[in-house]
C-alpha positions as CSV (number, residue, x, y, z in Angstrom):
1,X,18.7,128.6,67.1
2,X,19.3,125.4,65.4
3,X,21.6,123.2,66.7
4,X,25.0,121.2,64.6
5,X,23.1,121.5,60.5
6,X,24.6,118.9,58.4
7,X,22.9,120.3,54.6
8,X,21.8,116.9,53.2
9,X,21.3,118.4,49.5
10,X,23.7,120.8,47.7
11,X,24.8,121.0,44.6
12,X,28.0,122.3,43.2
13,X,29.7,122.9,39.4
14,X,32.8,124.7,38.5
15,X,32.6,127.5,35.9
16,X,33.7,124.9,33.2
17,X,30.5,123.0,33.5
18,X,28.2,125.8,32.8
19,X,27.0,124.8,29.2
20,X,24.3,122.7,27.8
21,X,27.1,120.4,26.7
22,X,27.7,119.8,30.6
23,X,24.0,120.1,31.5
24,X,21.2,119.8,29.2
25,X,19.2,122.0,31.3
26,X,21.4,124.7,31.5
27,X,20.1,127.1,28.4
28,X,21.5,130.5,27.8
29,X,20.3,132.9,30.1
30,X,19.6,130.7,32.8
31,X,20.2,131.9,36.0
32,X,22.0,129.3,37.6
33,X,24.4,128.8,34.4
34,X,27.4,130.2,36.3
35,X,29.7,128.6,38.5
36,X,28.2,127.7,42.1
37,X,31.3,126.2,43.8
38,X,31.9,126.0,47.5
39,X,33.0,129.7,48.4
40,X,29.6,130.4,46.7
41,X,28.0,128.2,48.8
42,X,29.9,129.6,51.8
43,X,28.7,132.9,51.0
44,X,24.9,132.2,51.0
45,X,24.9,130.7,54.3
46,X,27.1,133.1,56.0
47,X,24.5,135.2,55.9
48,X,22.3,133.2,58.7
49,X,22.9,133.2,62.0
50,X,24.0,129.9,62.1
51,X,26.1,127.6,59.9
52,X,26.4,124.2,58.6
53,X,28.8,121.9,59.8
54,X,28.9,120.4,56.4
55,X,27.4,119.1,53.6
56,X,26.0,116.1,51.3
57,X,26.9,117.0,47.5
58,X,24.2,115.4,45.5
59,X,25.0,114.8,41.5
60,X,23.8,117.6,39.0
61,X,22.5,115.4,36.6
62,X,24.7,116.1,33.8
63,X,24.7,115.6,29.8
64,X,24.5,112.5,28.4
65,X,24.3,112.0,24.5
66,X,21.3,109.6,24.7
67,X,19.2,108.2,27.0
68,X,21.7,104.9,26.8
69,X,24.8,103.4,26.0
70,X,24.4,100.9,22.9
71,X,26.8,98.1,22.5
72,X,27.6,95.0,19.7
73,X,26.9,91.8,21.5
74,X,30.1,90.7,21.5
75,X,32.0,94.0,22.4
76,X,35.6,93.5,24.5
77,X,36.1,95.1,28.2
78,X,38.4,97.6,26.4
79,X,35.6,98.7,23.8
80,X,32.8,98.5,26.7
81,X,35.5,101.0,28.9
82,X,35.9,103.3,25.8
83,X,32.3,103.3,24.7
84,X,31.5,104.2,28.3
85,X,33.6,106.7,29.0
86,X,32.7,108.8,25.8
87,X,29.0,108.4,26.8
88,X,29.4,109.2,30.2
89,X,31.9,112.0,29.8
90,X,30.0,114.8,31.4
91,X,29.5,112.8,34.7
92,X,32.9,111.7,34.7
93,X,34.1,115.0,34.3
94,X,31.9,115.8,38.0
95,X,34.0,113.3,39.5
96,X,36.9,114.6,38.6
97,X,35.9,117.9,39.9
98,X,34.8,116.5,43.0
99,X,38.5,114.8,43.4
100,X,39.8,118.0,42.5
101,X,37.9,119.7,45.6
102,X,38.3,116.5,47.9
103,X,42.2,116.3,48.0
104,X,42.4,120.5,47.4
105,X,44.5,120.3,44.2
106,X,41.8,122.8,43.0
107,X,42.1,124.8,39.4
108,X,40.7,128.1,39.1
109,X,37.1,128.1,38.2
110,X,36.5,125.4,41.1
111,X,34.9,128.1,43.2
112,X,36.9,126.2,45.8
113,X,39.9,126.5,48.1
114,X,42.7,123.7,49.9
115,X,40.7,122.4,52.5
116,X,37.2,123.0,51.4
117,X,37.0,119.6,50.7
118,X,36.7,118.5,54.5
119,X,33.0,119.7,54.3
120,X,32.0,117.5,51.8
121,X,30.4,115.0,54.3
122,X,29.3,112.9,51.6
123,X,29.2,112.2,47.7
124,X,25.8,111.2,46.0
125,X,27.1,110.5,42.6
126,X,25.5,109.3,39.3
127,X,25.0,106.0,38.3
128,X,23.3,104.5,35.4
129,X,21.5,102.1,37.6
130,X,19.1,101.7,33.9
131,X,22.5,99.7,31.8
132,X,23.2,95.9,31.7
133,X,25.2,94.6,34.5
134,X,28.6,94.3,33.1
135,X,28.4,98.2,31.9
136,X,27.4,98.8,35.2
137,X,30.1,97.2,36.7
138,X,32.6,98.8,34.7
139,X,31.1,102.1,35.5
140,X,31.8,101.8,39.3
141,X,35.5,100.5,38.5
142,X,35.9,103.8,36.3
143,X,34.1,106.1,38.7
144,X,36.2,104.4,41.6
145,X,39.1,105.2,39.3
146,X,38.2,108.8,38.5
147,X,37.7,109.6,42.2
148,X,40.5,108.6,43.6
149,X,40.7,106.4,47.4
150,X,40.2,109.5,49.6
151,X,36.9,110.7,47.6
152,X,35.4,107.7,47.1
153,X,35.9,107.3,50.9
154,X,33.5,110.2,50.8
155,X,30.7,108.3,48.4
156,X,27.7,107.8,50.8
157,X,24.9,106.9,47.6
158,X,23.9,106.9,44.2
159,X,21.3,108.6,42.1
160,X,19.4,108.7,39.0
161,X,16.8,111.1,38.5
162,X,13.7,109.7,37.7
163,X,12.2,113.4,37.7
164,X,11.6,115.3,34.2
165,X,10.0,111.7,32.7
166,X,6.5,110.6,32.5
167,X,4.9,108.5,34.6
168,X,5.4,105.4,32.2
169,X,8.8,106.6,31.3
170,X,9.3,106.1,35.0
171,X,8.1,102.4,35.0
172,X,9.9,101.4,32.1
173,X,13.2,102.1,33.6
174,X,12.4,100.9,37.2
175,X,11.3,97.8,35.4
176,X,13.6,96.9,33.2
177,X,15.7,93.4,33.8
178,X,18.6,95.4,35.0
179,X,17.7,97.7,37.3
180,X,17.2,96.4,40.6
181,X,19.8,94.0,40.6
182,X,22.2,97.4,39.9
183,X,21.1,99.1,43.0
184,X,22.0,96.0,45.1
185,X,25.3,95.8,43.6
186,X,26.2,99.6,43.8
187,X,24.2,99.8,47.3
188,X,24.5,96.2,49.4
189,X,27.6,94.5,47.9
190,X,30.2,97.2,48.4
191,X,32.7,96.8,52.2
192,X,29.9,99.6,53.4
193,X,26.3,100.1,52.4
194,X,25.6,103.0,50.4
195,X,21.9,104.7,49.8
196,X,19.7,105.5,46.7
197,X,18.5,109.0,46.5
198,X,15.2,109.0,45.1
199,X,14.5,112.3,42.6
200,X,10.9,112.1,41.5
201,X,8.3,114.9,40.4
202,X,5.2,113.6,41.6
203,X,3.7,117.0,40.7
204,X,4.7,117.5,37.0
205,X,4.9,114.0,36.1
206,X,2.3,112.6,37.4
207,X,1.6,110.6,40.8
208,X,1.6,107.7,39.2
209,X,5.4,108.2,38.9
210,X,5.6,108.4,42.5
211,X,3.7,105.1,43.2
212,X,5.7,103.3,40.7
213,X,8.7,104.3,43.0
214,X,6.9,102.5,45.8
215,X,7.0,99.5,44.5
216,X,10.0,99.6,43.6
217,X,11.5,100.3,46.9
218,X,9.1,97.4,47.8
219,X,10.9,95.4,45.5
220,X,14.5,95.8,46.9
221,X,15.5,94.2,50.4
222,X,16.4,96.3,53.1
223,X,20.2,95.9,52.2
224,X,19.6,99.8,50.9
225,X,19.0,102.9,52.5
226,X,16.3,105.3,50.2
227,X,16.6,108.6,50.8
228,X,13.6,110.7,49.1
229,X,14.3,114.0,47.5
230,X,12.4,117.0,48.2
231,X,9.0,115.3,49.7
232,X,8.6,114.0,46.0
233,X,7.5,117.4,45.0
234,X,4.1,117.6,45.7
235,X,2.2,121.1,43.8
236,X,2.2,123.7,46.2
237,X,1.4,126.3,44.0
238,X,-2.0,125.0,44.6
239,X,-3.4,124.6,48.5
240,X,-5.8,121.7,47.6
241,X,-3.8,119.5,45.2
242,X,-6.2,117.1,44.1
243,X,-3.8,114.2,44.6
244,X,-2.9,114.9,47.8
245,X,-4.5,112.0,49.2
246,X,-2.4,109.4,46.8
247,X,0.0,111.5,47.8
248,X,-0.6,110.8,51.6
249,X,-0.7,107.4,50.4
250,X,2.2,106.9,49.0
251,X,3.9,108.6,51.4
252,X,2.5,106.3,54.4
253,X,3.3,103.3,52.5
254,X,7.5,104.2,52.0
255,X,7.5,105.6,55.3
256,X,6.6,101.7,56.8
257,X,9.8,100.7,55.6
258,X,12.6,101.5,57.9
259,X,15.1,102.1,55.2
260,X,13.4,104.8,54.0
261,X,13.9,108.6,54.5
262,X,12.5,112.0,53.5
263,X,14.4,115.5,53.1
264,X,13.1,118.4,53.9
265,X,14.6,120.1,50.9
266,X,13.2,121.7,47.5
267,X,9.9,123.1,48.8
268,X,10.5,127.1,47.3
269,X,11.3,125.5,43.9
270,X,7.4,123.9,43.8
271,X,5.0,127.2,44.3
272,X,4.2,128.7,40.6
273,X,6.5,131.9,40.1
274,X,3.7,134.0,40.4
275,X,2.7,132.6,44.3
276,X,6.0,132.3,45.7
277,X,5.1,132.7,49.9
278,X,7.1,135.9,50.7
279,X,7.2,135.1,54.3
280,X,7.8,132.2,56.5
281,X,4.2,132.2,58.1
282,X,2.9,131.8,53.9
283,X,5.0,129.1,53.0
284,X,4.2,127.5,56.3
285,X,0.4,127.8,55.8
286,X,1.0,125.6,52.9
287,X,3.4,123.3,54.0
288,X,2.1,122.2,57.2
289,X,-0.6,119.6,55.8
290,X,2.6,118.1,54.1
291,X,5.1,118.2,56.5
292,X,2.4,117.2,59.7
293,X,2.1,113.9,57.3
294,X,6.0,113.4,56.8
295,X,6.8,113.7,60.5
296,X,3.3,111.5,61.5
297,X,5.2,108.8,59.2
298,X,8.6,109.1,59.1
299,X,9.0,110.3,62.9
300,X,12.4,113.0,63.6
301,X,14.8,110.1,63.0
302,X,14.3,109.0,59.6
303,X,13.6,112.9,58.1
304,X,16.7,114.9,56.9
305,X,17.2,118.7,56.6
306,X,18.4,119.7,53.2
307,X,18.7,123.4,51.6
308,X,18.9,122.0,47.7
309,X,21.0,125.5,47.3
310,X,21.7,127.1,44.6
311,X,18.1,125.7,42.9
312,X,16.4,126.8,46.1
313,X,17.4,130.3,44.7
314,X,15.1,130.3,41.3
315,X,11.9,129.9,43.3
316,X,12.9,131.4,46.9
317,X,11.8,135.1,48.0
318,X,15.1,136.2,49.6
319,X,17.4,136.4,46.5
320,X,21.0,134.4,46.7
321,X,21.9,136.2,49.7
322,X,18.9,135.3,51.7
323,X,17.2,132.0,50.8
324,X,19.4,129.2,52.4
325,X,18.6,131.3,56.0
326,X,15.1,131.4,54.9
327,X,14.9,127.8,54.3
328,X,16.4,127.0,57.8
329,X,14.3,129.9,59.4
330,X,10.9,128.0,57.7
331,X,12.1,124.6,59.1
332,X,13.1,125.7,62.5
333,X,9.9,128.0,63.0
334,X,7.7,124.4,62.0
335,X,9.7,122.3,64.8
336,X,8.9,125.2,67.1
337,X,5.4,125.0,66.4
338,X,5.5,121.2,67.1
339,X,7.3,121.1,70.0
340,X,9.5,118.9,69.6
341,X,12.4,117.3,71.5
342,X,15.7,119.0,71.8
343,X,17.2,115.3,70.8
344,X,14.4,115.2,67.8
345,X,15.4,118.4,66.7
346,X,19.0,117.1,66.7
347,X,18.1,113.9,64.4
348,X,16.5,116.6,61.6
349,X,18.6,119.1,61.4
350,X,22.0,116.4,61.2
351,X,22.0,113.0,63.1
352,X,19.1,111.5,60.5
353,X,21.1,112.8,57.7
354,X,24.3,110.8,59.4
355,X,22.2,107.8,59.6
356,X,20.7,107.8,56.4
357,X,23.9,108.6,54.4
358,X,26.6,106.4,57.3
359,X,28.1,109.8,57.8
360,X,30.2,109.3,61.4
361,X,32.1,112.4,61.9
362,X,30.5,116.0,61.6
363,X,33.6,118.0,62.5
């Protein structure tokens, strides 16, 4: 059985952020367009035999109104705050939710109850890391603001999903004037050094999305922890991906940077509907070439457990009930198979996550 589990990717949203107003990607009749809140979350994983400790929230990419915020040259702090808050309403409206669950003043719809809060290890919140400088800085005064002290006590890292954008669409935002010099002020310049979670599809938007990402990271100092999502979502619908090689490529080249990390998160969401694995020995047929690569690079202490529940229920074969245990049943089975260390298997399954993410109490 595994040992303490600190989940290093969940997602939550009350039942008043289950529109496409609050997420584009919510469309009618989409299964996870209902609230997924903490007791949810509590529910799915009581049914393994073991439990986690706690939890990283990681942002739900919510609605925005356009892809940026336009601004007159000579626009006032008062109109930039206004402007930005309008534009950014939807994401502001998830930290007021996480406040909300954070301090337990909770409303009903939260899914949550007074003292839920204390599993929310960490916050991974949005941030338009893609906006001029000043807009940027006035979005971490306002997020600060709509927080509150004791949750952004809780803020561990940023992200902004490069996932769901072409390969080019990809380099044009990474490459923009403004970018970079955003993650070192949201990441480096703060009283504690936060991370950047990295949410690209090197699968459905290409792999040339995945080595723009690489250079990137190559382009920032090591004043910031990188946290990749989901081994960058490689197509496992398919056992010989023909760019698994640039994949192992890529993949060796982050992993030679010491600030970088991998979850093990999001792998039942990348088989094809049709070849969803029904049993741990199937998806670990298909995994292993990936995840022998991840731990050759990374080693134990720089790769994170993470469930990515609720989505892990739209492509797991265990239903709501059954998929987080599945997950962590996959993941222990593999160390098993490896043989590793009772201290490596510690670092997975929570002290890597803790590191990553500057996490220093579990309980």
């Amino acid at each position: 059985m595994p040992p303490t589990i600190l989940d290093s990717h969940i997602h939550l949203w009350p039942s008043t952020a289950t529109s496409s107003q609050d997420h584009a990607w919510m469309t009618p009749g989409l299964f996870l367009a209902r609230r997924h809140g903490v007791h949810d979350y509590a529910a799915a994983t009581a049914a393994a035999p073991v439990q986690p400790a706690g939890f990283v929230y990681v942002e739900t990419d919510r609605y925005l109104p356009s892809a940026s915020l336009s601004l007159d040259a000579g626009a006032g702090d008062e109109e930039v705050e206004e402007k930005l808050s309008a534009w950014a309403r939807a994401p502001l409206e998830e930290l007021a939710f996480l406040r909300r669950v954070v301090e337990g003043d909770v409303q009903e719809g939260d899914g949550a109850s007074e003292g839920d809060g204390e599993q929310m290890k960490g916050l991974v919140i949005w941030a338009p890391f893609h906006v001029q400088e000043r807009v940027f800085g006035t979005y971490l005064r306002v997020a600060r603001e709509r927080l509150g002290e004791k949750a952004w006590a809780r803020v561990v890292g940023f992200r902004y999903l490069l996932q769901g954008r072409t390969a080019d669409e990809v380099k044009s935002i990474i490459g923009n004037e403004w970018f970079v010099s955003n993650v070192k002020l949201a990441c480096e310049k703060g009283e504690r050094r936060l991370a950047f979670d990295v949410g690209v599809d090197a699968h459905r938007d290409g792999i040339e999305a995945l080595e723009a990402v690489a250079a990137l990271i190559e382009g920032v100092e090591e004043g910031v922890n990188f946290v990749l999502n989901h081994l960058c979502k490689p197509d496992l619908s398919t056992p010989t991906w023909p760019f698994f090689p640039r994949w192992q490529a890529c993949i060796g080249r982050l992993s030679s940077h010491p600030n970088v990390y991998m979850k093990l998160s999001g792998a039942l969401n990348e088989f094809a509907p049709s070849a969803t694995p029904s049993s741990v020995e199937t998806v670990l047929d298909t995994l292993r070439p990936y995840l022998d690569y991840v731990l050759q690079s990374f080693g134990a202490h720089r790769v994170l457990f993470g469930s990515d529940w609720p989505v892990c229920n739209v492509g797991g074969p265990k239903g709501e009930v059954g998929n987080w245990g599945f997950w962590v049943e996959v993941v222990e089975r593999y160390w098993e198979e490896k043989e590793l260390s009772e201290k490596d298997i510690e670092w997975v399954w929570a002290k890597s996550a803790a590191a990553a993410y500057g996490i220093k109490e579990l309980r």
